[in-house]
C-alpha positions in Angstrom: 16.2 -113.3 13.1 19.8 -113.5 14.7 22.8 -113.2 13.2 25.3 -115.7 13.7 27.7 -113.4 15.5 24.8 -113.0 17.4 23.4 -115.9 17.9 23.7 -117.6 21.3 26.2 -120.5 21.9 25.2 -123.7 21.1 25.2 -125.6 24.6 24.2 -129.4 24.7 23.6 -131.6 27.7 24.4 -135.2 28.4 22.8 -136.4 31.4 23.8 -139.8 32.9 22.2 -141.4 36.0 24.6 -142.6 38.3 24.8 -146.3 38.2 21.2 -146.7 37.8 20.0 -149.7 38.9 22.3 -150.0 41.8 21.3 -146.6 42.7 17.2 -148.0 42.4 18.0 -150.8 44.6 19.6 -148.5 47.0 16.5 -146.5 47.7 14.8 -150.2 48.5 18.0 -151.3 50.6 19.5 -148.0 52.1 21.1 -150.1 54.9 23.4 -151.5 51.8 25.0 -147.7 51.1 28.3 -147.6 50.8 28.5 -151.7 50.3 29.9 -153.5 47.1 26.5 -154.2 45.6 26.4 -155.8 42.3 22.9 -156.2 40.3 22.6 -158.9 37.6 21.5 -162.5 36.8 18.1 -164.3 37.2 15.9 -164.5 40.3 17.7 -167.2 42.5 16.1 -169.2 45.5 18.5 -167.2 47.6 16.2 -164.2 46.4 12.7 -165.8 47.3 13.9 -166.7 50.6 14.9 -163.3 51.7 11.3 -162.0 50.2 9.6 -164.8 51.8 11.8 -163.9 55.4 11.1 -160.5 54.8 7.3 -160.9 55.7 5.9 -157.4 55.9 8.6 -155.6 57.4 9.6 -152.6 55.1 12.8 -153.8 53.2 15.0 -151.1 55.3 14.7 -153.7 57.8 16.0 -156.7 56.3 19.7 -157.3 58.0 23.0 -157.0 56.3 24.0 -160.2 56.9 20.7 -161.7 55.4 21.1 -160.8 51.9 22.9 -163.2 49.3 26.3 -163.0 48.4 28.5 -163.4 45.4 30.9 -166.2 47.1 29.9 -169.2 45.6 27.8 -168.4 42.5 27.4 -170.8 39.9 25.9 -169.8 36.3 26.4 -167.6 33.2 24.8 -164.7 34.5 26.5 -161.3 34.0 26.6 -157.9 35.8 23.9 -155.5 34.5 25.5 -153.1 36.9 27.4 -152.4 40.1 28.2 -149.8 43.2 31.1 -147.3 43.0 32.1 -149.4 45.7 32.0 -152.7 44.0 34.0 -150.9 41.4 36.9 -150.3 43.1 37.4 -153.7 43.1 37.5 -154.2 39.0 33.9 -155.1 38.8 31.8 -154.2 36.3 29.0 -154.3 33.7 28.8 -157.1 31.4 31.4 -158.9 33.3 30.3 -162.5 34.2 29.1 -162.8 37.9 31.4 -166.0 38.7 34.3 -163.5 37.5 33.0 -161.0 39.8 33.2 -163.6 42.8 36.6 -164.3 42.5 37.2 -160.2 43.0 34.3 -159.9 45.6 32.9 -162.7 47.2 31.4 -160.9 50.0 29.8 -158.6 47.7 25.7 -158.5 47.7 24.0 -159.7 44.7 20.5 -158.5 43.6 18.2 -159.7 40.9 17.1 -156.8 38.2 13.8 -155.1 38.8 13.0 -154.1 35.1 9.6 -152.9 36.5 11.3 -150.8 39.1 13.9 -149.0 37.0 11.2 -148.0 34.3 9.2 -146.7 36.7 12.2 -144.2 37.7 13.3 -144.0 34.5 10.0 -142.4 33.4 10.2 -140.3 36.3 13.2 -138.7 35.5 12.4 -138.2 32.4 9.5 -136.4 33.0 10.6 -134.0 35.2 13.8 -133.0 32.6 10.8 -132.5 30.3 9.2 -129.7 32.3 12.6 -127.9 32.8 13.8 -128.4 29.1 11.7 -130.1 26.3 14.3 -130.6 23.6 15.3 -134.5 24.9 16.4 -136.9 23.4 16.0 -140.4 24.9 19.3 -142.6 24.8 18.3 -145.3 27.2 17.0 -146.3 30.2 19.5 -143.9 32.1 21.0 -141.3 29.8 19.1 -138.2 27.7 20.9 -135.5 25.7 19.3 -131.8 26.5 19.6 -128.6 24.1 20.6 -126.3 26.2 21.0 -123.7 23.9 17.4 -121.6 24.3 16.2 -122.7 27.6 16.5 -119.8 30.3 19.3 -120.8 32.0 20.9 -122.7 29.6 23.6 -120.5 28.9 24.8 -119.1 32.5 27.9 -120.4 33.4 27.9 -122.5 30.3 25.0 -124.6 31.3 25.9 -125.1 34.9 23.1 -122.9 36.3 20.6 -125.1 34.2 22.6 -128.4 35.1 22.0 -127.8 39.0 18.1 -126.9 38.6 17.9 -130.4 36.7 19.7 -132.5 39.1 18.2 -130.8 42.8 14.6 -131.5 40.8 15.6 -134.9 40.3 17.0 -135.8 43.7 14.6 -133.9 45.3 11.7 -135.8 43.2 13.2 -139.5 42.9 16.4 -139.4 45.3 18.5 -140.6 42.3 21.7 -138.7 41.9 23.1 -138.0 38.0 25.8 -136.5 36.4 25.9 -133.7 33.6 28.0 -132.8 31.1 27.8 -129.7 29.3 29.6 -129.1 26.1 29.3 -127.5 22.4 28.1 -131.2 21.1 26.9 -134.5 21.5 30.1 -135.8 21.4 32.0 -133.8 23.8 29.0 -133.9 26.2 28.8 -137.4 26.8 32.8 -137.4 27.5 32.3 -134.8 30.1 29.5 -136.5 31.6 31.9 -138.9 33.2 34.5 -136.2 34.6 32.8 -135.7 38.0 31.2 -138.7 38.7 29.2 -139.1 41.1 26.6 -136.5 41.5 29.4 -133.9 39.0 28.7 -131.2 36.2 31.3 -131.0 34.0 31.4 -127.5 31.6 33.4 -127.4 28.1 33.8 -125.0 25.9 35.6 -124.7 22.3 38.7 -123.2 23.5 38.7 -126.3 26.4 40.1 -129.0 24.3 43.3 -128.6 24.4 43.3 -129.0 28.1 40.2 -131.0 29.0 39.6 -133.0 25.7 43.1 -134.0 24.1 45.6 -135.5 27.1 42.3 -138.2 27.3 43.1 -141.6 26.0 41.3 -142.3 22.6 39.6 -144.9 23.7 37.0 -141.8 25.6 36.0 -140.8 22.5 32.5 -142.2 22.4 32.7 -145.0 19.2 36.7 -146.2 19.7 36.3 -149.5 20.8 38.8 -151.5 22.2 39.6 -153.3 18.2 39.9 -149.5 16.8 42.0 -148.6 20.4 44.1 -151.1 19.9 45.1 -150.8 16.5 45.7 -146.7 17.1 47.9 -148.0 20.1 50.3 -150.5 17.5 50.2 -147.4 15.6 52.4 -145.1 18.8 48.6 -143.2 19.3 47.5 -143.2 22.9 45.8 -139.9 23.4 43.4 -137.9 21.7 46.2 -135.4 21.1 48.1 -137.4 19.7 45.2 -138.5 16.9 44.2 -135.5 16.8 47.6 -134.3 15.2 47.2 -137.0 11.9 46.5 -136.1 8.9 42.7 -137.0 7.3 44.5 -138.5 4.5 46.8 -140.6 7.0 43.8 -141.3 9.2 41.6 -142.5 6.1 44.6 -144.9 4.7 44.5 -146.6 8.2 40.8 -146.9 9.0 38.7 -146.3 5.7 37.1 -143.3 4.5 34.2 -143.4 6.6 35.6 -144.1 9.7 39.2 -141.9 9.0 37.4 -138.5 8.9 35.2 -139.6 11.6 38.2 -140.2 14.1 39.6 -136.6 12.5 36.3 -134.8 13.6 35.7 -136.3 16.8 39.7 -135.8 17.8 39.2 -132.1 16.8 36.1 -131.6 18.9 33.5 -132.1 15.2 30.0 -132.9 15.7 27.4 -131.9 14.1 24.4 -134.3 15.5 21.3 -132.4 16.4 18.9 -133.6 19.5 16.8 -136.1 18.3 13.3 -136.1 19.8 12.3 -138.9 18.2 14.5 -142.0 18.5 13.4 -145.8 17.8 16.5 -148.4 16.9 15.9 -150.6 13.6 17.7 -153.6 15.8 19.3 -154.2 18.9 22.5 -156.8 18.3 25.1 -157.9 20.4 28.9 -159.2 19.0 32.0 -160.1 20.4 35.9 -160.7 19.0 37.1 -163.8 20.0 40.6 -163.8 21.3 41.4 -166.7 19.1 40.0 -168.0 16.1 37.5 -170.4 17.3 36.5 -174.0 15.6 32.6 -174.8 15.7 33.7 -178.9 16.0 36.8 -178.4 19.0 35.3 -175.5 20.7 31.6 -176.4 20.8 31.7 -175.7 24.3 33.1 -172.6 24.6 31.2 -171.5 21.3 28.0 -173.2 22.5 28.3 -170.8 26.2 29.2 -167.4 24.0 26.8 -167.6 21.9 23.9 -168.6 24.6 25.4 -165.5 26.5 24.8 -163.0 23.3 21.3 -164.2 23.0 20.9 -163.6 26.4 22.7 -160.2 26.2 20.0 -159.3 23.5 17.3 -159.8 25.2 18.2 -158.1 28.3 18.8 -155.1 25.6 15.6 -155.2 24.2 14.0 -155.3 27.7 15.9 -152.3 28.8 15.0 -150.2 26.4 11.4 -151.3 25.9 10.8 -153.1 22.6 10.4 -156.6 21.5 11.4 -157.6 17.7 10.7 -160.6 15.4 13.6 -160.8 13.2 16.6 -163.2 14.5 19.4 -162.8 12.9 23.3 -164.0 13.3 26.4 -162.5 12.1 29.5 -164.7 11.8 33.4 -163.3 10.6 35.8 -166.2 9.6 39.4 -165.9 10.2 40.0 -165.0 6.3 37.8 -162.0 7.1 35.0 -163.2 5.3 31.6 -162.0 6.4 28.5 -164.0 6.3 24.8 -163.1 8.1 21.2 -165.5 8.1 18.2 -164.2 9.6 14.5 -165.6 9.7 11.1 -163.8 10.9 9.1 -165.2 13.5 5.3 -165.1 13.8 5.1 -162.6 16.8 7.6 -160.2 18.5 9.1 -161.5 21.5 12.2 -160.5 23.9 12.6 -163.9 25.4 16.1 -165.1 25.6 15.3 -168.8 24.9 13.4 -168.3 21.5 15.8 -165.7 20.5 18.6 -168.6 21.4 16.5 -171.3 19.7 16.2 -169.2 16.5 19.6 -167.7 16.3 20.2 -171.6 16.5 18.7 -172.1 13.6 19.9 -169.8 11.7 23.8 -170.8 12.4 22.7 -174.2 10.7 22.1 -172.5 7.9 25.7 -171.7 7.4 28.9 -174.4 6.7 31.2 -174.3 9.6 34.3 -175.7 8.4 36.8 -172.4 8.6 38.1 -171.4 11.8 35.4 -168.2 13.5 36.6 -164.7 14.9 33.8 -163.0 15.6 30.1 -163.9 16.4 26.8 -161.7 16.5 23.3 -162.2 17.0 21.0 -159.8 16.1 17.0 -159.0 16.8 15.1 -156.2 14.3 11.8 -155.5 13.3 11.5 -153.5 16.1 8.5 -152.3 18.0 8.1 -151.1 21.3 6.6 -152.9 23.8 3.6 -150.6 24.0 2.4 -151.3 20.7 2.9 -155.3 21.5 1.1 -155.1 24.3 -2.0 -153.0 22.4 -2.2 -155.9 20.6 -2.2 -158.3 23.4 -4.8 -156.9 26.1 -5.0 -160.4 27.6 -1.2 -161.1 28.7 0.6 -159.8 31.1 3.2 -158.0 29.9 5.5 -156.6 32.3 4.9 -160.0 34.2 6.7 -161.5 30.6 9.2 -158.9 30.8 10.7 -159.8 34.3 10.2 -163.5 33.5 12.1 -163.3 30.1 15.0 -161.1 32.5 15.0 -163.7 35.0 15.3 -166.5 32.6 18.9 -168.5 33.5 20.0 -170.6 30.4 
């Protein structure tokens, strides 16, 4: 047994495909390289007719100029994902596609392929698998790797091991990813994003001062833009900076909990193994309005968040593969006041209109005379859809899955 001045360094991997789906729909399309694409909303008519045109000419063929366009879309659909090129024009995930138009019109707009970026996400999987079996599955298109005992693993901090992964990756799938390798969860995912596209990013203990600190706090994996924006009122912008408070200062500020959290993760802290073995107990959605909201003189705008949560939801649960039975809501009034409802349906299901209708039902449950701030919808008893479908030989499940994604409300 090693000693712990012997005992090699611990070196943990966070792989991240690069922009996924887009990336997918680029191996269909590759005359669209180098194009704003953005991927997101329900199958359109504009879609069928360019399958229909298409005939049975390989899609390679398909002209530029005969794919839709963003210019003119009308709906409350929402980017699931965009092109690097797209991007440079402020578009995004989860931003609304009519949003995106105004910044892009001319850019090309694809329906998701749920069954299509399984497919590859399995692949990929798989093949990290063979080169390194401690995974741990964080999505459709991201994994944390130990390192730490796999030959390789340790040359040039993980870079050697890094390289083998991503050439048997390309060379298997033609998907490009990007790896960061660090002394923890937390640091890895941060240096995941430093070379993007196609990067490997190495960190070491002794690297945070200069790779980790100038980095605004809001890269630290868990500072959302409330938490951000509070540290920001507060004269803290980088991680240096939060990383020079006090626990006790930090703790006053924050809470406990979440105080010695923001101390550990500024100093480089975190203790998180690999998980093999990962299955969420719910998947929930929620959102901070920028004013406090009034169910009676903002139905409307209410009415069109909430729809857009539930939809949210369920294209979580269809990402990652389960289906759940529990609808729940979450609602925050503007004295701070918390309050939640939930109710258990008789099968599991990850269809945005009966996870609408039911979180409907359960916001009745609740008086609505105070003013709203925030508003959550929630799906658990989770199982994955697998099991569901083990249990319903008949249906056809991945037929469900792309009809519950394509569903506009």
């Amino acid at each position: 047994m090693s000693s712990p001045l012997n005992a090699p360094l611990r070196r943990i991997a966070h792989l991240d495909m690069d922009a996924f789906y887009a990336s997918v729909e680029l191996l269909r399309y590759p005359q669209l390289k180098g194009l704003p694409v953005v991927i997101g909303g329900g199958r359109r008519p504009q879609d069928e007719a360019l399958k229909a045109a298409q005939g049975e000419r390989p899609p390679h063929w398909i002209p530029i100029a005969d794919f839709p366009r963003l210019k003119g879309y009308s709906g409350r659909g929402v980017i699931t994902t965009a092109t690097y090129a797209a991007r440079q024009f402020g578009i995004g995930s989860a931003m609304g596609l009519m949003k995106a138009a105004k910044l892009c019109p001319e850019a090309i707009l694809l329906p998701v392929d749920f069954a299509a970026y399984r497919h590859y996400s399995r692949s990929f999987k798989a093949i990290i698998l063979e080169i390194a079996p401690l995974m741990e599955d964080r999505g459709i298109d991201e994994v944390y790797v130990d390192f730490t005992l796999v030959p390789g693993g340790q040359r040039e901090g993980g870079r050697v091991l890094a390289r083998l992964i991503q050439k048997a990756i390309f060379d298997a799938t033609g998907l490009t990813c990007s790896v960061g390798v660090a002394p923890n969860k937390l640091l890895a995912k941060m240096a995941s994003e430093f070379n993007k596209p196609n990067g490997i990013a190495i960190v070491f203990e002794d690297d945070l001062e200069n790779q980790i600190w100038p980095l605004a706090c809001r890269k630290i994996n868990g500072i959302g833009p409330k938490a951000d924006e509070k540290l920001q009122q507060l004269g803290i912008q980088t991680i240096a900076e939060l990383a020079q408070k006090e626990i006790d200062w930090l703790m006053d500020h924050f809470g406990q909990k979440t105080g010695a959290w923001m101390f550990d993760a500024a100093h480089g802290i975190d203790t998180r193994p690999v998980v093999l073995e990962s299955e969420p107990v719910s998947i929930s959605r929620e959102t901070t309005f920028e004013r406090d909201l009034h169910a009676a003189h903002d139905k409307a705008e209410l009415g069109a968040i909430f729809t857009r949560l539930c939809e949210q939801v369920a294209q979580d649960l269809a990402r990652k593969g389960f289906v759940g039975k529990t609808i729940g809501i979450k609602l925050r009034f503007d004295d701070f006041k918390s309050v939640t409802r939930d109710l258990t349906l008789p099968d599991h299901t990850f269809d945005a209109a009966v996870i609408r209708h039911h979180a409907g039902l359960c916001l009745k449950r609740v008086p609505l005379q105070q003013r709203l701030r925030l508003l959550g919808v929630r799906v658990g008893s989770l199982m994955t859809l697998a099991e569901h479908q083990i249990g319903r030989k008949n249906e056809a499940p991945l037929q469900q899955l792309q009809t519950a994604m394509d569903l506009t409300i």
